[in-house]
Steps between C-alpha positions, in 0.01 A plus 500: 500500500651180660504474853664118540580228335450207680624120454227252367634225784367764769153516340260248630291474201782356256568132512830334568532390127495867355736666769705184398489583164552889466800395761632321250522153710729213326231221595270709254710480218379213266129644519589834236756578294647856503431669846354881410838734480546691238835392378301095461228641253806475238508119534099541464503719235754268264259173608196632448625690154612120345159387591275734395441510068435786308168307389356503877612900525272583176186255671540686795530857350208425265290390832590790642425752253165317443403548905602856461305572217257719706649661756699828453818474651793662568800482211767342721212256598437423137879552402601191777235299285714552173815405736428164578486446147887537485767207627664733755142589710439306798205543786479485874148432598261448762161402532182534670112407519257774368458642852246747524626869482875341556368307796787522777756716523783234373351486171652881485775421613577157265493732222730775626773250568450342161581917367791534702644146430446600104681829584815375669558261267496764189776667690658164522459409159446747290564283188193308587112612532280404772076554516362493810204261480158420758364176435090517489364175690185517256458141583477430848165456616517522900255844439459525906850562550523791222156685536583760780757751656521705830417864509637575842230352703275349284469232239453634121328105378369441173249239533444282094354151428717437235753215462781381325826716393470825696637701178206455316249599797285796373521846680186585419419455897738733613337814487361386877876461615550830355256675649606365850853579371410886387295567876833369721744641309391841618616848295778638390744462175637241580171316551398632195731353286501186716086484388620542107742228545246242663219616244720506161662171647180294579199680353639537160655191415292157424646269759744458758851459283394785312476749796794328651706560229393863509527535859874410505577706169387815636663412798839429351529551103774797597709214605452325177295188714390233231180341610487123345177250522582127500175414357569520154502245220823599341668491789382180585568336189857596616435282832333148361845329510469558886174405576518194301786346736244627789196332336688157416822488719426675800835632490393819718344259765853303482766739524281744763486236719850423547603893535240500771631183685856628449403872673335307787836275550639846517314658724140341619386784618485649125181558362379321267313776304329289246477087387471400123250306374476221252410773226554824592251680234167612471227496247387832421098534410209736477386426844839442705872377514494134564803260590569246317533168623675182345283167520552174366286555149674855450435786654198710658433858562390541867115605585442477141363199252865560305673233453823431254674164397847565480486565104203773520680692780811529280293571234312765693788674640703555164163597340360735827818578695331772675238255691807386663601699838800429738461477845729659777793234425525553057434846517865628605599240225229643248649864568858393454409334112349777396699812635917583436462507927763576714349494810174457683427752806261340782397511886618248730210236392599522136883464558408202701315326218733635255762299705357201427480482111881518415528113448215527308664792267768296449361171386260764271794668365395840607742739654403574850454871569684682768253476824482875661292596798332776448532830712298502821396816677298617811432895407420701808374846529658805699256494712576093606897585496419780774260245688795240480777743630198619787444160644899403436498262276727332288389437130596161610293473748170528324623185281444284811187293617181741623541315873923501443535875491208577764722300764816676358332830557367401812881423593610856348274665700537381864704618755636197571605172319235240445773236342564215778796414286757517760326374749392189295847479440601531838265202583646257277842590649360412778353184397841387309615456873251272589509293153832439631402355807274304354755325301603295791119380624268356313306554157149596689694817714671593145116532415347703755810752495364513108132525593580764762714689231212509271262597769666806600608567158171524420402718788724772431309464125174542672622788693675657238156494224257613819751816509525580164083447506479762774736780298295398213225624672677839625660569184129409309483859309881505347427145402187584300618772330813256402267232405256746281853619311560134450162434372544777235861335372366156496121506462387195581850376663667468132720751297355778346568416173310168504150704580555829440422651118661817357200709486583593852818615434427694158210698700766648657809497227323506187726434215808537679444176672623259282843676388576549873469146515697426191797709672485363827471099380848359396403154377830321577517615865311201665362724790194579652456857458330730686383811314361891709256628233 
């Protein structure tokens, strides 16, 4: 059930450059193409249909069935699949690393707005088909960031010595994670079927894609979710156009650079989420994924005794396009070749990036996909809404700094003000009298009317933070309990989503957890939402 929605500009932990962005700001403009409503996806839909062949819809099915070969699946799931083999199919995707058990929360909820998006635009379109598609990072190798999730106070880790593309790490480690897993979990149904989930995910499947892949189908094949992995040669083959101009022209490191010079002329506060380099691919081999660097004889394959002239490395990628892996900066690009995409569904730090590659679309010819944030949620309890109401809070409220809404329960509390407001302002009335009279002296009594101003100004500051220290001090108990209820909301002073992991909620929901999410997301309301479970 939703209890508010709540502006992104009045949430502290989204930059300027997003609330800019789902505000539709004018200045933002030449950085996408179609903002995300869902009367613009026909503009998408007609670009991306005259630039997509019928030749890259049978590579891609073909893939497809190929990585589905061995895991039973739904018939929607496998009747999408046969879809995108057709001129009139289309997908919205998003993407994520192989986070362990789902990871944080938002990985969830990326894939529930990618669902809704897919159903709203059926009802908008019902001449057209649309397939729902998560994007497998089986290539990234930053393992440290992937390998562990929170079980409400504790740290589920999966410690491995392996290296390279985390989709081909072996599970066969895991059964100490799962044993951890199986003890905090607890009993109960829904704990049972959360320990059949983590074992037929992770225990039965060879490596890490693998068990993703299952993971997310049991999750979601009722929803007719189409799990794709990048790493495959066909695909690739489709792709070797693309990182050619990387390898020789650079034209990534080019065209990147001026979008990101142009956003900080716009704003220079905007992150800049990511820089392009020289060559923005990696070498894919037994023991690791390796950048690869351009020198002055050719090329060489970082931490490695690889090295290419400029013939062999051509030679190498239209012979082995599957050693070749794209970075943060050609993967978008990557995913737009080989997908009929409509649209790619993010968090704040992905939109960002994404905002920097249009220029870079162009020049490559590639339709740029309609940039969507994806739903963001804070899901409290009945328990925290009655704690909330107790100590009279707003839902508002809990959004500000830890410090911030101590002093403005401090001030709710007391009996009496403790805001010198007025009677700073009463001061500088005062003062404007003897500016005044200053104007006809000299420059040095102009000065020490300033100097005294500042002085007492800064008394009544002193006076007014030793009061609100002493209330703090009388009003110690309500402000712990307010501070614990914070704690729980944002553990570790960031949103929920970006720390919690669902196994928390499902405990208590079971299988009703995800459709109750599906109804309350709507995926073209850019709101925070806050959700009573």
């Amino acid at each position: 059930m939703i209890s508010a929605y709540i502006p992104y500009s009045n949430i502290r932990f989204f930059s300027t450059l997003i609330t800019d962005y789902v505000d539709e700001q004018e200045k933002l403009r030449p950085f996408y193409n179609h903002f995300p409503s869902i009367t613009e996806f026909e503009k998408q839909i007609t670009e991306k249909e005259a630039n997509f062949s019928q030749e890259k819809r049978n590579v891609l099915v073909s893939s497809l069935k190929a990585q589905y070969a061995e895991l039973k699946t739904t018939p929607k799931v496998l009747k999408n699949i046969e879809l995108l083999a057709q001129s009139n199919t289309f997908t919205v995707t998003t993407g994520h690393q192989l986070s362990l058990f789902t990871g944080h929360l938002y990985f969830i909820f990326k894939i529930i707005s990618v669902i809704n998006t897919v159903r709203q635009l059926t009802e908008k379109y019902p001449d057209k088909h649309f397939v729902p598609v998560y994007w497998m990072a089986t290539e990234d190798h930053d393992f440290e960031e992937i390998n562990h999730f929170h079980l409400s106070n504790r740290t589920i880790c999966w410690n491995s010595d392996q290296t390279g593309a985390t989709g081909n790490f072996s599970t066969n480690t895991l059964e100490a994670v799962f044993q951890t897993f199986d003890r905090a979990i607890g009993l109960g149904k829904n704990a049972d079927e959360l320990r059949a989930l983590f074992r037929d995910s992770y225990l039965k499947n060879n490596n890490l894609a693998e068990a993703t892949r299952y993971l997310v189908n049991a999750l979601f094949e009722d929803y007719g979710v189409v799990v794709i992995d990048g790493n495959d040669k066909a695909l690739k083959k489709e792709f070797i156009p693309y990182i050619s101009n990387d390898l020789l022209q650079s034209v990534a490191h080019c065209e990147v650079t001026k979008s990101i010079e142009a956003l900080q002329k716009v704003n220079s506060t905007y992150p800049v989420q990511v820089n392009p380099r020289e060559v923005n691919m990696f070498y894919l081999t037994p023991n690791g994924r390796h950048r690869i660097i351009r020198t002055t004889e050719g090329f060489e394959v970082h931490d490695t005794n690889i090295h290419f002239s400029k013939e062999a490395i051509l030679e190498e990628l239209n012979t082995y396009p599957e050693r070749f892996s794209p970075n943060v900066i050609l993967r978008p690009l990557y995913q737009e070749v080989i997908l009929p995409n409509l649209a790619y569904i993010g968090g704040g730090g992905e939109i960002a990036y994404w905002l920097e590659l249009k220029g870079f679309f162009n020049t490559e010819k590639v339709p740029f996909p309609i940039l969507m944030l994806r739903n963001s949620a804070m899901l409290i309890s009945q328990r925290q809404a009655e704690k909330i109401e107790k100590l009279q809070l707003s839902l508002n409220d809990l959004f500000l700094k830890p410090e911030e809404l101590k002093n403005k329960k401090v001030r709710q509390l007391s009996e009496f003000p403790i805001d010198f407001t007025p009677e700073k302002e009463l001061l500088q009335q005062q003062f404007t009298h003897l500016y005044e009279l200053a104007e006809h002296t000299d420059v040095t009594f102009k000065n020490a009317v300033k100097a005294q101003e500042v002085r007492q100004l800064k008394g009544l500051e002193k006076l007014e933070k030793r009061l609100l220290k002493a209330q703090k001090r009388k009003f110690s108990e309500e402000l712990e309990r307010t501070t614990i209820l914070q704690s729980e909301l944002f553990p570790n002073n960031i949103l929920q989503e970006r720390f919690a992991n669902f196994t928390d909620f499902y405990l208590l929901k079971g299988k009703e957890f995800i459709p109750e999410l599906v109804k309350d997301f709507n995926p073209f309301d850019f709101r925070f939402v806050v959700i009573q479970y």
